[in-house]
C-alpha positions as CSV (number, residue, x, y, z in Angstrom):
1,X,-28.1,55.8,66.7
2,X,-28.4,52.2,68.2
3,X,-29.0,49.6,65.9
4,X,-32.4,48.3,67.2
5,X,-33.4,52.3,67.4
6,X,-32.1,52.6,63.6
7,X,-34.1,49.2,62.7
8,X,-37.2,49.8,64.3
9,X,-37.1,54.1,62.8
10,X,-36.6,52.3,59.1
11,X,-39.4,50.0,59.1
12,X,-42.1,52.3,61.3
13,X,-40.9,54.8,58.5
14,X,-42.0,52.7,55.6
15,X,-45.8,53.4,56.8
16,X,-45.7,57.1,58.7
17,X,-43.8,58.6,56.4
18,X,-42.1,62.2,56.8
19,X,-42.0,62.3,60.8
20,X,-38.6,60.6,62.1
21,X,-38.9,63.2,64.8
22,X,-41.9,61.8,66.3
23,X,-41.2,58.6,66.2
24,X,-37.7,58.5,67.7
25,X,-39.9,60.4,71.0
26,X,-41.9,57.5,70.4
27,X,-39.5,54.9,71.0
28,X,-37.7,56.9,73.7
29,X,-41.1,56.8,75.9
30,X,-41.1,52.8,74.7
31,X,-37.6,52.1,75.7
32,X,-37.8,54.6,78.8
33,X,-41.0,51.9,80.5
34,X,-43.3,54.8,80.0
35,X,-46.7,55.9,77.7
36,X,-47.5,58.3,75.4
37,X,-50.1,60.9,74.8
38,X,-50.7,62.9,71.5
39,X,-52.6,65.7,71.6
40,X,-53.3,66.7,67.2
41,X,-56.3,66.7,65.2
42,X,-57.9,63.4,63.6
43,X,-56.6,62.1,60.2
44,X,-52.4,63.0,61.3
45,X,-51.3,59.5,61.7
46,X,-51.7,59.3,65.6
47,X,-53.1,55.6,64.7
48,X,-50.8,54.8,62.3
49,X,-48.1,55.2,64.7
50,X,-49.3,52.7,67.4
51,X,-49.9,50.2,65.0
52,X,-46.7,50.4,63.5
53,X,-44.9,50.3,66.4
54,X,-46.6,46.8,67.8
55,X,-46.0,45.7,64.3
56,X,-42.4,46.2,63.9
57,X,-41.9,44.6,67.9
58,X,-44.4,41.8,66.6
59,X,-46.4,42.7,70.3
60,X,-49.8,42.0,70.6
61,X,-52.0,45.3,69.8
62,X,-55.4,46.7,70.8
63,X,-57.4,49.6,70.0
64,X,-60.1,51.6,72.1
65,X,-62.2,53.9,71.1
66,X,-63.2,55.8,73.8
67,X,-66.9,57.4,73.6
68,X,-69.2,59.2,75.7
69,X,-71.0,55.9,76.4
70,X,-67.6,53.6,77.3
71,X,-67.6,52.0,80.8
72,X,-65.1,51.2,82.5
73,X,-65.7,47.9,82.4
74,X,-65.3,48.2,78.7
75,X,-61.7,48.5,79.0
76,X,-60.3,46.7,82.0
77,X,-63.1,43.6,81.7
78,X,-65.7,42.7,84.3
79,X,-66.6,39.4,86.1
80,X,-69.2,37.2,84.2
81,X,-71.5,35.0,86.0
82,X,-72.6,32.5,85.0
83,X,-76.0,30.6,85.9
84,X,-75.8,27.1,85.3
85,X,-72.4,26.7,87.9
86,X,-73.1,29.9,89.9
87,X,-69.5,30.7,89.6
88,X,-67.8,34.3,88.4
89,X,-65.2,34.2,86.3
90,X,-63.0,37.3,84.9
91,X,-63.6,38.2,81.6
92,X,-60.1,40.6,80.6
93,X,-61.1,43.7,79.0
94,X,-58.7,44.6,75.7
95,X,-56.2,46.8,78.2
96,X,-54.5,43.2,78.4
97,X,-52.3,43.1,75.5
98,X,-48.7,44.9,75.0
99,X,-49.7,48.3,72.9
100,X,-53.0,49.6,74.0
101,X,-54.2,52.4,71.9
102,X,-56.8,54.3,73.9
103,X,-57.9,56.3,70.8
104,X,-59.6,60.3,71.9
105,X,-59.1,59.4,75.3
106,X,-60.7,62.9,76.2
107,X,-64.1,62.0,74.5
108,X,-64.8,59.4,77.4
109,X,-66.4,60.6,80.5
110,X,-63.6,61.0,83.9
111,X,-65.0,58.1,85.3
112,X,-64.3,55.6,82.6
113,X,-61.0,57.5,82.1
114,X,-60.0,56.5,85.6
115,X,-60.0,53.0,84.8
116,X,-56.6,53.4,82.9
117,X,-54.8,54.9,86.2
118,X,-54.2,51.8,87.8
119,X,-53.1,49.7,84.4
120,X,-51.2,52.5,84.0
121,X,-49.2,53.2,86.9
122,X,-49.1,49.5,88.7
123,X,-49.3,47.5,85.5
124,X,-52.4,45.9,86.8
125,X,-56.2,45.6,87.1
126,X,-58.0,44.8,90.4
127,X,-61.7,43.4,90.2
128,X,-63.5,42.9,92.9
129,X,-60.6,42.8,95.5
130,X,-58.5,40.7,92.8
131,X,-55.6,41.3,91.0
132,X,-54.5,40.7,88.0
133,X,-50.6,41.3,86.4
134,X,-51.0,43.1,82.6
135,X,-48.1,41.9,80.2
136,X,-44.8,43.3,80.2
137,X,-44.3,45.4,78.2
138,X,-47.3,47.0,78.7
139,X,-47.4,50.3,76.6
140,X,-50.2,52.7,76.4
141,X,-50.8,55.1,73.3
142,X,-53.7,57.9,74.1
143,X,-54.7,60.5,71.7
144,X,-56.8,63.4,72.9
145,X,-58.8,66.0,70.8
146,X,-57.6,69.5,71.3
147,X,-59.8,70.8,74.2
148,X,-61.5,73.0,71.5
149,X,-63.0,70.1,69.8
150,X,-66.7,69.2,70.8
151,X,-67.6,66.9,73.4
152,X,-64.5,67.0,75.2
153,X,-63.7,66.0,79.1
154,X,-60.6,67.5,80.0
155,X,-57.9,65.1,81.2
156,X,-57.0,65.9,84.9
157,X,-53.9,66.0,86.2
158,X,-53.5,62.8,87.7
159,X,-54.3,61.4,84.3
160,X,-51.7,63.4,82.5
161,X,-49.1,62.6,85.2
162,X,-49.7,59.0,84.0
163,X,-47.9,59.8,80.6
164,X,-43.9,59.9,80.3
165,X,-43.8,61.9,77.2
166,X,-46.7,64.3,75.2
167,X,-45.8,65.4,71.6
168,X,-48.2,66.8,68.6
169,X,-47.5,65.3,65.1
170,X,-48.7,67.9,63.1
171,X,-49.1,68.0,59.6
172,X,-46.8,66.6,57.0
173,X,-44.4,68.9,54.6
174,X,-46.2,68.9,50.9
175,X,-44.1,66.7,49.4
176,X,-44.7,63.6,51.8
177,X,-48.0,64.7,52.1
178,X,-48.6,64.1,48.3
179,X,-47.3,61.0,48.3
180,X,-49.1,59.8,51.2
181,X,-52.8,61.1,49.5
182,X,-51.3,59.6,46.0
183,X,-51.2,55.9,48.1
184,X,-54.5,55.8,49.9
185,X,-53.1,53.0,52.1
186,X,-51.3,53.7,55.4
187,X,-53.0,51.5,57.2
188,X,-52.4,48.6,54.8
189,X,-48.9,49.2,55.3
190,X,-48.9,48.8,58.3
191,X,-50.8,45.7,58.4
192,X,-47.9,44.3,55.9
193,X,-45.1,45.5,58.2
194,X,-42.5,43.0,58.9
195,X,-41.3,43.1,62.3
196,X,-37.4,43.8,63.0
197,X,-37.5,42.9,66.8
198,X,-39.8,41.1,69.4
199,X,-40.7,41.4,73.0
200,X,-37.5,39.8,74.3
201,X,-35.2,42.1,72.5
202,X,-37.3,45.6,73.8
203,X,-37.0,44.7,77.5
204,X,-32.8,43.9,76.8
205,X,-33.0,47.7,75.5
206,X,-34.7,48.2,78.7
207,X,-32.1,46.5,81.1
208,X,-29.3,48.7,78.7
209,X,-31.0,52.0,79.8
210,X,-31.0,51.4,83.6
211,X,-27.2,51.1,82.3
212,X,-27.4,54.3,80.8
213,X,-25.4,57.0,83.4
214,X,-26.8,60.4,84.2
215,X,-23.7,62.7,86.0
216,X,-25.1,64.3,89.3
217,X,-24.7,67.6,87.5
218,X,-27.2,67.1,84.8
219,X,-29.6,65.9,87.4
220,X,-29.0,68.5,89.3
221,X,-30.0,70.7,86.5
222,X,-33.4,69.2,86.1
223,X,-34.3,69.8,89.2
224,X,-33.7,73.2,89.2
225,X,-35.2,73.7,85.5
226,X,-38.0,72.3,87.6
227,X,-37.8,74.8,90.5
228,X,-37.9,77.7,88.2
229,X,-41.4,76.4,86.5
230,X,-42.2,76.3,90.6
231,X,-41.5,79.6,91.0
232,X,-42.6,81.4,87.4
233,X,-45.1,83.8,87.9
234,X,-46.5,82.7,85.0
235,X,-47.1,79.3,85.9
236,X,-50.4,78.1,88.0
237,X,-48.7,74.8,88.4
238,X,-45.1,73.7,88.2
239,X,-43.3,70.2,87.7
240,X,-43.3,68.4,91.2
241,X,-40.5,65.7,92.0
242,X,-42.5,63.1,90.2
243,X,-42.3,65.3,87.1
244,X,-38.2,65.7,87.1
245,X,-37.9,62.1,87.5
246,X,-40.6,61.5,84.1
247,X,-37.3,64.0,82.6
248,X,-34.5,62.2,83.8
249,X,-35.5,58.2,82.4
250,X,-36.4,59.6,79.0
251,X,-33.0,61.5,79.2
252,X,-31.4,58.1,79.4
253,X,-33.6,56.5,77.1
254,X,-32.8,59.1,74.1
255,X,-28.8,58.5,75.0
256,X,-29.9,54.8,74.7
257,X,-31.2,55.6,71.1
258,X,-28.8,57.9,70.5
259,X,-25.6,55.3,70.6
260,X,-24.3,56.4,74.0
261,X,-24.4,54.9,77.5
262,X,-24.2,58.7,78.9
263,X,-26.8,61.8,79.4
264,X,-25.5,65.2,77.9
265,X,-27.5,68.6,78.4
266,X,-28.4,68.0,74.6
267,X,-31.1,65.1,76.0
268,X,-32.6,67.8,78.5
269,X,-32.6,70.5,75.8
270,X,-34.6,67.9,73.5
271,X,-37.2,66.6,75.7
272,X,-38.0,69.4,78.0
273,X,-41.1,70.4,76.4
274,X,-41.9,66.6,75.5
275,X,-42.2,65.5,79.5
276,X,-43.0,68.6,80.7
277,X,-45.7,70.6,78.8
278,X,-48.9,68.7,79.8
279,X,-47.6,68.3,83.7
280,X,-47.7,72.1,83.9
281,X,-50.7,74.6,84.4
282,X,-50.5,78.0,82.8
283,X,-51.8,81.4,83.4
284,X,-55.0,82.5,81.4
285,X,-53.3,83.2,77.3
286,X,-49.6,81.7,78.6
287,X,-48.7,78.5,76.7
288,X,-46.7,76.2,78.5
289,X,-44.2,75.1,76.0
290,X,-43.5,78.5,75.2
291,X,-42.7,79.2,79.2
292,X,-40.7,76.2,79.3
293,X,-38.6,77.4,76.1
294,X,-38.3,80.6,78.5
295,X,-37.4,78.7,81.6
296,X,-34.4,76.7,79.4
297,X,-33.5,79.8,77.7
298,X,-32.8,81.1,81.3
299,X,-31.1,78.3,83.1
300,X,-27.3,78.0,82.8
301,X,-26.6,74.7,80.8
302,X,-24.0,72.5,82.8
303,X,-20.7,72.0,80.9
């Protein structure tokens, strides 16, 4: 494992404790440029983790909680006028900072949900004809419900498109489970995190995975993983072009974080379901991980 990977996995550790699964994908969306959606139920440590993470990169962090009621202009900002000059002025809404954490993203209405798709995709916000540049790095963290939960709006796919990686937390083994309800105070961790690395040393590990080669044959392979989820009977919707590239810079990313400056099948294998399993549309009682787990199982690996 890199050393900024291993450094930043300790300390993120020391405060969501018993899941160095999820946050290596975490840091593999981070380090790939992308965002992050996590679909689990409340009170897993979906929170926790964005926190952490800003903490331990010392990067500037906001939280939104997104509600029925929440504009739009709640989260990109709005201009203010004001009387006395007759002048408008932009007020920024909290989407400019470094780690947004848009918190039940599927509680808010589409409408105010759209407001993420341009911060999102062009890393800015236009007002009134105007734009304006978010920071770089500009990371987004969205947790959504399970579509079973009350009050839910269903994230369409556009929206989902926006997200690199998806991945579920889950509940934790008994044994760090106990420890974490013996503490009572995740969140205070976190707060008291020390950061390992800073803003200038994330977008170096950035540069290093543009480095990061992917052989023609393992690309190759993607694309036709993604054929066959064209072409599955049991699929309503497969992974388009877009979504085999959102496979091949994580790929490179988790070499990055792995120690290597090359791509082996091993990368696909792991993150298959991860950047593919809320771009596809399933058949009526199919789950889409499971079909993609067929679809792998299927494919002949590259040597």
């Amino acid at each position: 494992m890199s050393e900024l990977a291993h450094r930043l996995l300790d300390t993120i550790g020391q405060s969501l404790r018993g899941k160095p699964d999820a946050v290596e994908l975490a840091l593999v969306a981070l380090f790939a440029g992308g965002h992050l959606l996590i679909e689990d139920h409340p009170g897993v440590g979906k929170t926790l983790l964005a926190r952490s993470m800003a903490k331990a990169l010392d990067l500037p962090f906001q939280r939104i909680q997104c509600t029925a009621d929440l504009l739009p202009t709640d989260i990109v900002g709005a201009q203010v006028y004001h009387p006395r000059t007759g002048e408008l002025t932009f007020r920024p809404g909290p989407v400019f900072t470094s780690v947004l954490l848009a918190d039940e993203l599927n509680r808010t209405p589409p409408r105010t949900q759209s407001a993420l798709l341009e911060c999102m995709a062009e890393r800015r916000v236009t007002i009134d004809r105007e734009s304006h540049a978010l920071p770089d790095p500009f990371f987004v963290v969205a947790t959504q419900n399970p579509l079973t939960a009350a009050g839910t709006y269903p994230l369409p796919e556009n929206q989902l498109d926006r997200f690199l990686l998806s991945l579920r937390l889950g509940y934790l083994d008994p044994e760090h489970e106990i420890d974490v309800v013996a503490r009572e105070d995740g969140h205070r961790l976190a707060d008291d995190l020390r950061p390992v690395a800073g803003r200038d040393e994330l977008l170096r590990a950035r540069a290093a995975v543009d480095a990061v080669r992917c052989d023609r044959e393992i690309a190759a392979f993607m694309v036709e993983l993604a054929n066959r989820t064209r072409t599955n009977p049991e699929a309503l919707l497969g992974v388009s072009t877009r979504g085999a590239q959102a496979l091949h810079r994580p790929c490179r990313a988790r070499a990055f974080v792995q120690g290597r400056d090359f791509v082996v099948p091993d990368d696909v294998r792991a993150l298959l379901v991860p950047a593919w399993s809320h771009r596809m549309t399933t058949r009526a009682g199919n789950d889409a991980e499971g079909l993609l787990h067929q679809v792998l199982a299927a494919t002949p690996m590259p040597d």
